[in-house]
C-alpha positions as CSV (number, residue, x, y, z in Angstrom):
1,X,63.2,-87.8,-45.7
2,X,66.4,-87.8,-47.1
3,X,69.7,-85.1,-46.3
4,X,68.1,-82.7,-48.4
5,X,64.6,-82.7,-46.2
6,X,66.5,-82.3,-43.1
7,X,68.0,-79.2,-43.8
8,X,64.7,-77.4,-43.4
9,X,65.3,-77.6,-39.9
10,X,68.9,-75.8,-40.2
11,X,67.1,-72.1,-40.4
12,X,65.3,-73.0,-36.6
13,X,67.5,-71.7,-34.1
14,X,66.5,-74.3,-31.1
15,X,68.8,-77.8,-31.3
16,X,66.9,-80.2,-33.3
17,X,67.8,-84.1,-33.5
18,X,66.3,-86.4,-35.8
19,X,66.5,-90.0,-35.2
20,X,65.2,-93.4,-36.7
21,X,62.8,-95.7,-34.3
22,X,65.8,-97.3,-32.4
23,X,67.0,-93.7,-31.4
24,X,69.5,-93.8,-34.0
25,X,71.0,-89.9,-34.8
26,X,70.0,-89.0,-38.5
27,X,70.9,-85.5,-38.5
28,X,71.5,-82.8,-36.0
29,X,71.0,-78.9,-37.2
30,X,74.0,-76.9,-35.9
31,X,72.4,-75.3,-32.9
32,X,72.8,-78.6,-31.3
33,X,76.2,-79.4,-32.6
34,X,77.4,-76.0,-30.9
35,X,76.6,-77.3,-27.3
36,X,78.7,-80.3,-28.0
37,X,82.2,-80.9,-28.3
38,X,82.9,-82.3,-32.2
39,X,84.5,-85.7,-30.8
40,X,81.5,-86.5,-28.5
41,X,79.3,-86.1,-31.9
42,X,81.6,-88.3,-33.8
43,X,81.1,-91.0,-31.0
44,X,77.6,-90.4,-30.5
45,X,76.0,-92.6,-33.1
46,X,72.5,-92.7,-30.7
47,X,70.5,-90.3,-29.0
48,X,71.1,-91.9,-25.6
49,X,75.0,-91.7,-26.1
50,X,74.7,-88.1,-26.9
51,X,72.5,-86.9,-24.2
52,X,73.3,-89.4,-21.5
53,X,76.5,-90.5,-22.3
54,X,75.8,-93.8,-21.4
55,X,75.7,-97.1,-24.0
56,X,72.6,-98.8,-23.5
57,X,69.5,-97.7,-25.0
58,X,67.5,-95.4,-22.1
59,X,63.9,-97.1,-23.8
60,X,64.9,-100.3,-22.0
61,X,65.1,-98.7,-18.6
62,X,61.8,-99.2,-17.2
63,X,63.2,-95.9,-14.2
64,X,63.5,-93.7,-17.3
65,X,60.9,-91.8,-19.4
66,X,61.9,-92.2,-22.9
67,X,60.6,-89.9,-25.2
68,X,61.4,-92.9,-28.2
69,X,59.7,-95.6,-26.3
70,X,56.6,-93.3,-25.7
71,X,55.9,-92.7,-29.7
72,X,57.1,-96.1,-31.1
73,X,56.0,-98.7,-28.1
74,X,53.0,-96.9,-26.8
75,X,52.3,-95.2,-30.2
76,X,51.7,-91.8,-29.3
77,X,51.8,-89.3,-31.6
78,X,53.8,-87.0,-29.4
79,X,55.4,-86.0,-26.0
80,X,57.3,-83.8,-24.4
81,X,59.6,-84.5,-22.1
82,X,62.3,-82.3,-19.0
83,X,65.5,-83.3,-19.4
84,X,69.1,-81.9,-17.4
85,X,71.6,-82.5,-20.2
86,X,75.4,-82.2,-19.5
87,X,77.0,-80.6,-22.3
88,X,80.4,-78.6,-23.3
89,X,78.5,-75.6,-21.1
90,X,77.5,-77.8,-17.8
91,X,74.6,-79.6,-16.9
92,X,71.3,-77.4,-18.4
93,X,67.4,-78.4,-18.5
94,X,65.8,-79.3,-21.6
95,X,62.4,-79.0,-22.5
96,X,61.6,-81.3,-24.8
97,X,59.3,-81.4,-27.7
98,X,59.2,-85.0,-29.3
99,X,56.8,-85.8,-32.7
100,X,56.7,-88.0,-35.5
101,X,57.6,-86.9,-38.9
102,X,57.2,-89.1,-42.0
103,X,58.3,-92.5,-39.8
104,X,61.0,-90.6,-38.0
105,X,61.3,-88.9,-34.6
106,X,62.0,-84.9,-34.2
107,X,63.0,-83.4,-31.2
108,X,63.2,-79.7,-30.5
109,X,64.8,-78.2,-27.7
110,X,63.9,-75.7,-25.6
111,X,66.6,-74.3,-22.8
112,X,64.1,-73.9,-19.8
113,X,66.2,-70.5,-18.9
114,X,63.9,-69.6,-21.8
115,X,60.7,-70.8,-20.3
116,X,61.1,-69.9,-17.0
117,X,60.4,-66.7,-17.2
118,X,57.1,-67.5,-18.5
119,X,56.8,-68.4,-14.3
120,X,59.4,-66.3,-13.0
121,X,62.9,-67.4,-11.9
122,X,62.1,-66.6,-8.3
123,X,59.2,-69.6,-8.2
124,X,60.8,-72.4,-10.2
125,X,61.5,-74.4,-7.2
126,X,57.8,-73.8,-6.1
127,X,56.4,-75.3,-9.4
128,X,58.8,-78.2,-9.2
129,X,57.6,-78.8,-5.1
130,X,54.1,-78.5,-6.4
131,X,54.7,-80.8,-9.3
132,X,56.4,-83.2,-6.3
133,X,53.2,-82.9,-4.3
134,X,50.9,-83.0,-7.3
135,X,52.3,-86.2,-8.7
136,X,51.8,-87.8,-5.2
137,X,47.5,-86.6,-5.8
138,X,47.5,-88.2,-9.2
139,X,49.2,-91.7,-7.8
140,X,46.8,-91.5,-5.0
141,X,43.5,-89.8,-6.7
142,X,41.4,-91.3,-9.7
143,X,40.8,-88.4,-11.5
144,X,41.6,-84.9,-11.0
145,X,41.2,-81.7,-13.0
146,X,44.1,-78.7,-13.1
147,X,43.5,-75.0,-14.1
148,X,45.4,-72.5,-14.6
149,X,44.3,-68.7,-14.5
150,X,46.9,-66.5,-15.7
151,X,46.7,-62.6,-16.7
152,X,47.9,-63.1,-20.3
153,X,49.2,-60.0,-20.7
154,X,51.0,-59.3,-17.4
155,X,54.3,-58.7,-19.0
156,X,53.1,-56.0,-21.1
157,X,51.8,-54.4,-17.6
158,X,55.3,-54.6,-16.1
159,X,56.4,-52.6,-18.7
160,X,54.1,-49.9,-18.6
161,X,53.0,-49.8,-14.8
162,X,55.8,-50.7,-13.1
163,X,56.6,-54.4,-11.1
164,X,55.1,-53.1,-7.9
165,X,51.7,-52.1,-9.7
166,X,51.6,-55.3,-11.4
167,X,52.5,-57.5,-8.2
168,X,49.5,-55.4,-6.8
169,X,47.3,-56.5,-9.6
170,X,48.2,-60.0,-9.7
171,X,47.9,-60.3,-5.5
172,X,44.2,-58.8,-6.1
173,X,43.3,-61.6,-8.5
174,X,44.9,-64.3,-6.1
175,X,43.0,-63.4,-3.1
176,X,40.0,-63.5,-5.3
177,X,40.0,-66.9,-6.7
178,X,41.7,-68.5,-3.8
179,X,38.6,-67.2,-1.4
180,X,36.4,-68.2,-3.9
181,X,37.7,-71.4,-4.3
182,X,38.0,-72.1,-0.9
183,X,34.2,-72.4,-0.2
184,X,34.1,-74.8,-3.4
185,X,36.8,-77.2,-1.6
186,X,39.0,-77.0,-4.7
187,X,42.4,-76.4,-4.3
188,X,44.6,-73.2,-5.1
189,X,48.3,-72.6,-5.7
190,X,49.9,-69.3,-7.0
191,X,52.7,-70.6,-9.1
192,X,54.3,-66.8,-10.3
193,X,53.0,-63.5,-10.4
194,X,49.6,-63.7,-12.7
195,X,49.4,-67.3,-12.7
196,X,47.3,-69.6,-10.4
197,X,47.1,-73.3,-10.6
198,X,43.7,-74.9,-9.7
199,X,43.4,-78.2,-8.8
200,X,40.1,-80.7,-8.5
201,X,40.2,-83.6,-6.6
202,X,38.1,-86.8,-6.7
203,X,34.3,-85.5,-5.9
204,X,34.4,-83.0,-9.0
205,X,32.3,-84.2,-11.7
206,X,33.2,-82.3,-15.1
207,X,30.0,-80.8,-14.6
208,X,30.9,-79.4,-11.5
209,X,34.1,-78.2,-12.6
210,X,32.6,-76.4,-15.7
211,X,30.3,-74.8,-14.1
212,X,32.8,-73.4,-11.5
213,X,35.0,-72.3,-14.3
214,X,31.8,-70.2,-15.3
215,X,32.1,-68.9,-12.0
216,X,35.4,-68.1,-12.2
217,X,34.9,-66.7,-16.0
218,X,32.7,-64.3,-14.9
219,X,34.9,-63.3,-11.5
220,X,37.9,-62.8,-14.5
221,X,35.6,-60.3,-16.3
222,X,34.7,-58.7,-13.5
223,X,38.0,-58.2,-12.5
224,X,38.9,-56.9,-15.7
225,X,36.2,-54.3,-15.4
226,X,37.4,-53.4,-11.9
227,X,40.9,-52.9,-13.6
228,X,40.1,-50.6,-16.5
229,X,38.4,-48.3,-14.0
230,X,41.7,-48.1,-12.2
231,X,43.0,-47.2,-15.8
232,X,45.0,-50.4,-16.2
233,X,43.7,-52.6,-18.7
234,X,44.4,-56.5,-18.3
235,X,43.6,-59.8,-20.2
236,X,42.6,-63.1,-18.8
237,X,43.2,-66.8,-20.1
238,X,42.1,-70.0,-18.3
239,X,43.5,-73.2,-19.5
240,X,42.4,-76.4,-17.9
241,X,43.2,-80.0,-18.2
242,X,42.2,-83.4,-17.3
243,X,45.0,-85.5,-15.6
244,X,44.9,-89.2,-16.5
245,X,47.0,-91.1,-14.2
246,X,49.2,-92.9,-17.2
247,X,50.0,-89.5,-18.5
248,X,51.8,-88.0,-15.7
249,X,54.2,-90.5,-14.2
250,X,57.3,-88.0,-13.2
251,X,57.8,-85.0,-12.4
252,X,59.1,-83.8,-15.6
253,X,55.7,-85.0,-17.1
254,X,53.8,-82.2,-15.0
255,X,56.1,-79.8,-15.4
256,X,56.4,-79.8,-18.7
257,X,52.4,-79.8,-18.9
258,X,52.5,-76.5,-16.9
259,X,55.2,-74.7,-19.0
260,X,53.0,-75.5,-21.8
261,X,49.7,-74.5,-20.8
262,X,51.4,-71.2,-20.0
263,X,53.6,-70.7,-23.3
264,X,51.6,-72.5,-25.7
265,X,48.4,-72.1,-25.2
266,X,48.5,-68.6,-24.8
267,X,48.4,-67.4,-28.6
268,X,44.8,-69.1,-28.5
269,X,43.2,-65.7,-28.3
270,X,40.4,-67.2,-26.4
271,X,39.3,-66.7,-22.9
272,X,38.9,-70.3,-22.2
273,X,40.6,-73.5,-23.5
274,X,39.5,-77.0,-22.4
275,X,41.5,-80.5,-23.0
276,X,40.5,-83.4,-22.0
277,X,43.8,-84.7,-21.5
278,X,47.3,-84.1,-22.0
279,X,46.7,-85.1,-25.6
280,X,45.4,-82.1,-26.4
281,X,47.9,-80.4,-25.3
282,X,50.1,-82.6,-27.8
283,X,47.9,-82.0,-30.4
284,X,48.0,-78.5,-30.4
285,X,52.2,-79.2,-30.3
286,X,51.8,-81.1,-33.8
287,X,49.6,-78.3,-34.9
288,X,52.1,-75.6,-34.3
289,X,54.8,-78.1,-35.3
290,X,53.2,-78.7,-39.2
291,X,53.0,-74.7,-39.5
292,X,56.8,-74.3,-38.4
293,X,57.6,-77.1,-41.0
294,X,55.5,-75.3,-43.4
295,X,57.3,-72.3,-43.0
296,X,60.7,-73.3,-43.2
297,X,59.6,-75.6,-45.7
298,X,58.6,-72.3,-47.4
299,X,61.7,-70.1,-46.7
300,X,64.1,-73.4,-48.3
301,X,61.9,-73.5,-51.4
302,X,61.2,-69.5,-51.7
303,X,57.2,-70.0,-51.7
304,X,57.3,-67.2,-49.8
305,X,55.2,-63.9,-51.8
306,X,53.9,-60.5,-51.6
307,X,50.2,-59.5,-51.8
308,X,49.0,-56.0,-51.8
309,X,46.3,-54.8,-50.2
310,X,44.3,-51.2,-50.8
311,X,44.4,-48.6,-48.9
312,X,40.5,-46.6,-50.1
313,X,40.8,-43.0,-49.6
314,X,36.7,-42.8,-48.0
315,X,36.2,-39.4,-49.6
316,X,37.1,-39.8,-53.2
317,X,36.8,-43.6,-53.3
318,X,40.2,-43.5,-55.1
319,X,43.6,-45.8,-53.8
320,X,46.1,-44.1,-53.0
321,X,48.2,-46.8,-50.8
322,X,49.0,-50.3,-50.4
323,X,49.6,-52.5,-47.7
324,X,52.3,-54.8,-48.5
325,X,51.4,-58.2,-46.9
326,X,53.5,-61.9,-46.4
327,X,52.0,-64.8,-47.9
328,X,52.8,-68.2,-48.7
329,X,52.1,-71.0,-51.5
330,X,51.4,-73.9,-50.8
331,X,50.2,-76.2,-53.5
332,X,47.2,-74.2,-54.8
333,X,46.7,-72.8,-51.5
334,X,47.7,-69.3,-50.1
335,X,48.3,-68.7,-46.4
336,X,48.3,-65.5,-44.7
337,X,51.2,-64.7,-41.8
338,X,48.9,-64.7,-39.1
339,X,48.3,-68.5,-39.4
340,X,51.9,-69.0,-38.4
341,X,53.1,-65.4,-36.6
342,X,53.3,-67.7,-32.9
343,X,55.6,-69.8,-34.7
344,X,57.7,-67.4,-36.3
345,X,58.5,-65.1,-32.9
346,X,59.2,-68.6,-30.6
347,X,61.7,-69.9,-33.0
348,X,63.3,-67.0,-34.6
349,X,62.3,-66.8,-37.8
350,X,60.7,-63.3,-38.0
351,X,63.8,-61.9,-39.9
352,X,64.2,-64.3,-41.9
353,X,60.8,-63.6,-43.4
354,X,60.7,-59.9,-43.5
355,X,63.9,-59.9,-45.8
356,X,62.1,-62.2,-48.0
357,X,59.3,-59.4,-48.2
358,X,62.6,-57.0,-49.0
359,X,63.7,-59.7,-51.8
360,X,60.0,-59.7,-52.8
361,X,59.5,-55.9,-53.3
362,X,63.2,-55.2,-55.5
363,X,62.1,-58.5,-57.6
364,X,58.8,-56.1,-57.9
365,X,60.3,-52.9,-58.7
366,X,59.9,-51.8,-61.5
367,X,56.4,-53.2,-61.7
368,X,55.5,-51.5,-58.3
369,X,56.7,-47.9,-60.3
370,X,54.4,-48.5,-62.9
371,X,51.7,-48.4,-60.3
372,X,53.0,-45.3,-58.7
373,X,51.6,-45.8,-55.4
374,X,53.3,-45.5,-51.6
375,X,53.5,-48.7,-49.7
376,X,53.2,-49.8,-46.5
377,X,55.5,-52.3,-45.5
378,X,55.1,-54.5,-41.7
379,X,58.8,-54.6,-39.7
380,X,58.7,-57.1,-36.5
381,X,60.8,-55.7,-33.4
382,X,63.5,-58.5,-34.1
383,X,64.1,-57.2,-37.7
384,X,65.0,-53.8,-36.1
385,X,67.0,-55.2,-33.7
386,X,69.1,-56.8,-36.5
387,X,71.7,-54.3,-38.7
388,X,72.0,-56.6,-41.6
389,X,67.8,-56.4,-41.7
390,X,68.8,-52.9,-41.7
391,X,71.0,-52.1,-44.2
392,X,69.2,-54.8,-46.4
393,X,65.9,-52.2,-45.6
394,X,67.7,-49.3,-46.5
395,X,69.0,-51.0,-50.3
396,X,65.6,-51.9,-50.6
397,X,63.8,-48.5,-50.1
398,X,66.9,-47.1,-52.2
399,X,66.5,-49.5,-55.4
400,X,62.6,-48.6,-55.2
401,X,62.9,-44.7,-54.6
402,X,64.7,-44.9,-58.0
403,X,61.6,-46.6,-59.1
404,X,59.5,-43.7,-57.8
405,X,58.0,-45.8,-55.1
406,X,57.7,-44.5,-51.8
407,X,57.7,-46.6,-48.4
408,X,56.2,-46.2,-45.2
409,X,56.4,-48.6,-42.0
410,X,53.9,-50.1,-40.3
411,X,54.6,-50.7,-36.9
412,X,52.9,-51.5,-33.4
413,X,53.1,-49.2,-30.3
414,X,55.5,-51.6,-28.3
415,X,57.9,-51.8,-31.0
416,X,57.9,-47.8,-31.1
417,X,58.6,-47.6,-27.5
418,X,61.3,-50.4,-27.5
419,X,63.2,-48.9,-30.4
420,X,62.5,-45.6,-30.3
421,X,66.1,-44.0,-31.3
422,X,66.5,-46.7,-33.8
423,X,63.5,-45.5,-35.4
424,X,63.8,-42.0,-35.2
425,X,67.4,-42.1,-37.2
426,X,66.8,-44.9,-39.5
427,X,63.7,-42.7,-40.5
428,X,66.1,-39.7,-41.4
429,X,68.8,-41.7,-42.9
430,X,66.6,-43.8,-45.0
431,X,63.6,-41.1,-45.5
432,X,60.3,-42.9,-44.3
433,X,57.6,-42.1,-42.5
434,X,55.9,-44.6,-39.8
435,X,51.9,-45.7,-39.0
436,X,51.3,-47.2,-35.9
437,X,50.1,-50.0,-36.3
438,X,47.3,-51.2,-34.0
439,X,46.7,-48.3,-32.3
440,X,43.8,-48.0,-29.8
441,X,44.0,-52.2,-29.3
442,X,46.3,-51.9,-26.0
443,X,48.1,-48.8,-24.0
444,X,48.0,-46.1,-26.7
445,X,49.7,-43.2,-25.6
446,X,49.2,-39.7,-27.0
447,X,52.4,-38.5,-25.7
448,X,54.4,-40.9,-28.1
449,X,52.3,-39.6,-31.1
450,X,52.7,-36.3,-29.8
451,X,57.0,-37.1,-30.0
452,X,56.4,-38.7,-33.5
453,X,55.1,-35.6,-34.7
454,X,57.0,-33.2,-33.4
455,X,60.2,-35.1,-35.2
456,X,58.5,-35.5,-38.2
457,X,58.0,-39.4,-38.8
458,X,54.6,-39.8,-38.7
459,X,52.2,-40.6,-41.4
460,X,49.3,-41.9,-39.8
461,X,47.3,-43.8,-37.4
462,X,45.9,-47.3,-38.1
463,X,43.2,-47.5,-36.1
464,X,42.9,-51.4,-34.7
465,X,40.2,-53.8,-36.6
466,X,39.1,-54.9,-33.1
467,X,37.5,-51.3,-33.2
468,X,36.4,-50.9,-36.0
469,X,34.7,-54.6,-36.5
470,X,32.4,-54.1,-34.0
471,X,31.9,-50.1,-34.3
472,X,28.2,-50.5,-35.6
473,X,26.8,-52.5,-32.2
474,X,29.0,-50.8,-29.2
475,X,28.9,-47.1,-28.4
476,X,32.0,-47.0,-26.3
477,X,34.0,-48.0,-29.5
478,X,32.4,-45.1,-31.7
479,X,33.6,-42.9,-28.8
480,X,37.4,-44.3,-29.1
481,X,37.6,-44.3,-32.4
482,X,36.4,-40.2,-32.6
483,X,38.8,-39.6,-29.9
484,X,41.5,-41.0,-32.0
485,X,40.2,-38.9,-35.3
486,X,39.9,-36.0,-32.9
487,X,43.5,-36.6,-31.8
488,X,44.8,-37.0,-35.3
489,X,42.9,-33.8,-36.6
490,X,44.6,-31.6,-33.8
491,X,48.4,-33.0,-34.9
492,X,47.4,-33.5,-38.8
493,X,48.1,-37.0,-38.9
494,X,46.4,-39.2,-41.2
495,X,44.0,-42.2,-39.8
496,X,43.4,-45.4,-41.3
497,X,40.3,-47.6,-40.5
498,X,41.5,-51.3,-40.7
499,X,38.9,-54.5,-41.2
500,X,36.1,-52.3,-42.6
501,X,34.1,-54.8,-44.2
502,X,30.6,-53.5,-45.1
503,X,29.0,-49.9,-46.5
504,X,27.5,-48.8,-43.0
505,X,30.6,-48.9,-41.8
506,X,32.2,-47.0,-44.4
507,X,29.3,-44.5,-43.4
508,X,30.1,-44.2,-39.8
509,X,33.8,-43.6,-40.4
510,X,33.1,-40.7,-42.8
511,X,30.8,-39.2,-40.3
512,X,33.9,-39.5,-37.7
513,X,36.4,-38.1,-40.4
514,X,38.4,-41.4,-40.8
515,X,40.8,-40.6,-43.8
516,X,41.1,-44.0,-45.0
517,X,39.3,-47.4,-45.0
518,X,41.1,-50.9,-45.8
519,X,39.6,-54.2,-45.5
520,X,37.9,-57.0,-47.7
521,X,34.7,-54.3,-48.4
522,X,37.0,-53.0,-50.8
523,X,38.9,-55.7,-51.5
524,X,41.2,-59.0,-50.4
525,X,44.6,-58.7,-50.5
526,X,46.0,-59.2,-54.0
527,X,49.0,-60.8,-55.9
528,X,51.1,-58.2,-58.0
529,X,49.4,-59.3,-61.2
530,X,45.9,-58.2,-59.7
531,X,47.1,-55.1,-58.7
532,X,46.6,-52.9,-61.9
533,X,42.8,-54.2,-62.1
534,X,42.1,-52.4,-58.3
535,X,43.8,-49.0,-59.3
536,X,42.4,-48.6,-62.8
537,X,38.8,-47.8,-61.0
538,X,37.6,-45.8,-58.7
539,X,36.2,-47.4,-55.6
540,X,33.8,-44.8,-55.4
541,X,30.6,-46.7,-55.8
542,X,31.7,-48.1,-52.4
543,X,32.7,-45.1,-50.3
């Protein structure tokens, strides 16, 4: 890994270090070199130098936990590690993330100001007196088990419901488990608002403490059930792991296995996740790790593309849109966004990518005017935040008007209410109309499509594939979804059926009035040299 190699780190906008086994400093991207003063770099020709300021290598001091000593002496593969760096700026907490990359050591940092509110700033002295307490149990204990319950989606309910609502909620859910729990003899600690840390003690086989986590499973669902009545819908995770007493020597150790459970393992989609030690957990980091190399490694060598995907009007069978969708090469293989998104929002790199979809569609141009279709094109919340993302959209939709190409965006609900005036005059200025994206997975509210319409910038409704996937076997679905054509019929807004992957589902949708239908039924997403074969024909054989 030579210069060259390290300057795929330069685009991630944490400090990164690299260093050689001895902790020497290979390369540090510029993010780091902004929190120290140029002279203190100069000098600082190893990692403890820079970060400690002291002269002797911190891996021989038996008081400290070296992140270098843990993947070259003990030959782990990974670590993570809480550090209080003094810098240019004063002292500041570091999260740590440590891994091995072709024989040499990268660390990420995290600031924990950026973590904490994952917990709350209010409790971080209660995790750290827990993590006190619980280090004691380990040192004492042979083998304990830790869970954490968290309401996944309890920053979303802030927003819409208010804090006192949502401290409501969460206090609910905390009585619950905790009285549960009690009876059990397990232990229960509420660590922020929506998140509770479970811990078993020696006298809990795994056994038992799967099948209390059924238990408490089935109490979550429950709950959730309990919720949606009240009209407030909420999402549960549970995360446990299994302590092993050479894992979790300090403090920092624990902490830093609670910050992740919470902000790591929460993009797992999945109601339960179950480690069986903390090296699952770094496993997972060296997971998410290759796909943020993979990414950058993508945006340096500009294997970054454009597929298109069809969007099937269900009553002629004809296309009359495309989705214009991220992808990227590697070797023979192409990867879709949504294998990376996590990655992309937690270091930054969302805009980066969506210009390269701008760069992609004016290399496409003229090509795309031959076609003569509109497109649909995604935009993340951080590329609207960002003017130069702007003005770069508004070339872009320029150069391809003159092409005779007309663009649409695709955006989610939150983003609409977050940048709502942003919208509204980039919409005039620039000419497009907007499709929630999404709509009917979370909060959808009628009064917001009620304000698109009545300015004008709404196209359609894209109707979530969590709906329409399962539409055949649940009844309550069919219901939301004919609500939501209903809806769209009254304000003459168009409605677009997302994941439709079979003909009875096709069937179902026409029978509801669904406009459109997109999805692999009619076909995958496809490069720019496939495009012509899908709009040549009709698709009405399928419709």
């Amino acid at each position: 890994m030579g210069k060259e190699l390290f300057s795929i780190w330069e685009k991630i906008k944490k400090p990164v270090l690299i260093l050689d086994k001895k902790g020497k400093i290979l390369y540090c991207n510029n993010v780091l070199k902004s929190i120290f003063r140029n002279e203190h770099l100069k000098k600082a020709t190893h990692c403890y130098k820079l970060i400690f300021n002291s002269d002797f290598p911190c891996f021989d001091e038996q008081r400290l936990i070296c992140p270098v000593k843990l993947l070259t002496k003990e030959h782990r593969d990974s670590c993570i590690v809480l550090r209080t760096i003094e810098s240019d700026n004063g002292k500041k907490e570091y999260l740590i993330e440590c891994f091995k990359e072709n024989g040499f050591i990268v660390e990420i940092f995290t600031e924990v100001t950026e973590i904490i509110r994952e917990f709350g700033k209010e409790r971080i002295k209660n995790i750290k007196g827990f993590a006190n307490s619980l280090i004691r149990e380990i040192n004492k204990e042979k083998r304990i088990f830790l869970t954490l319950i968290s309401i996944s989606n309890f920053d979303e309910i802030v927003k819409i419901y208010g804090i006192e609502s949502s401290i409501i909620i969460s206090g609910k859910l905390e009585s619950k488990i905790k009285k549960f729990l009690s009876m059990s003899g397990a232990e229960s600690f509420a660590i922020s608002d929506g998140n509770i840390i479970t811990l078993f003690k020696n006298g809990f086989t795994p056994e038992t403490v799967k099948k209390l986590e059924r238990k408490i499973i089935s109490m979550l669902s429950e709950f959730e059930t309990e919720s949606l009545n009240d009209e407030i819908p909420i999402s549960t995770i549970l995360v446990s792991v299994f302590l092993k007493k050479e894992e979790f020597s300090t403090v920092s150790d624990l902490i830093s296995a609670l910050l992740l459970m919470k902000s790591k393992l929460s993009f797992a989609n999945e109601r339960k996740v179950s480690l069986n030690s903390v090296e699952g957990i770094e496993k997972i980091i060296l997971e998410k790790r290759r796909k943020l190399k993979l990414i950058v490694k993508s945006l340096n060598e500009n294997n970054i593309d454009i597929f298109f995907q069809p969007i099937v009007n269900l009553t002629s069978g004809k296309v009359e849109h495309f989705e214009v969708l991220m992808r990227v090469k590697e070797n023979d293989r192409i990867i879709p966004a949504g294998y990376f998104i996590n990655e992309l929002y937690e270091n930054n790199l969302s805009v980066e990518c969506d210009l390269k979809v701008l760069e992609k569609l004016t290399e496409y141009g003229k090509l795309l005017g031959k076609l003569g279709y509109p497109i649909y094109i995604n935009i993340s919340h951080r590329a609207l935040g960002s003017l130069f993302y702007r003005d770069e959209l508004k070339k872009t939709i320029k150069n391809l008007s003159n092409f005779g190409v007309k663009v649409n965006i695709e955006i989610t609900e939150q983003v609409l209410f977050e940048n709502f005036k942003i919208l509204e005059v980039a919409s005039r200025d620039l000419n497009f109309s907007i499709a929630i994206d999404d709509f009917g997975s979370g909060y959808s509210s009628f009064k917001l499509v009620s304000e698109l319409v009545k300015r004008g910038m709404l196209a359609a409704i894209k109707i979530d594939g969590s709906l329409i996937k399962n539409i055949q076997k649940d009844k309550n679905l069919l219901r939301i979804v004919s609500l939501i054509s209903f809806m769209a019929k009254i304000f003459h807004v168009k409605t677009i059926a997302e994941y439709v992957e079979d003909k009875k589902t096709v069937e179902i949708l026409k029978e509801l009035n669904i406009d459109y239908g997109q999805g692999y039924y009619f076909s995958k997403p496809l490069p720019v040299s496939k495009v012509k074969d899908v709009t040549i024909k009709t698709l009405k054989e399928k419709t």
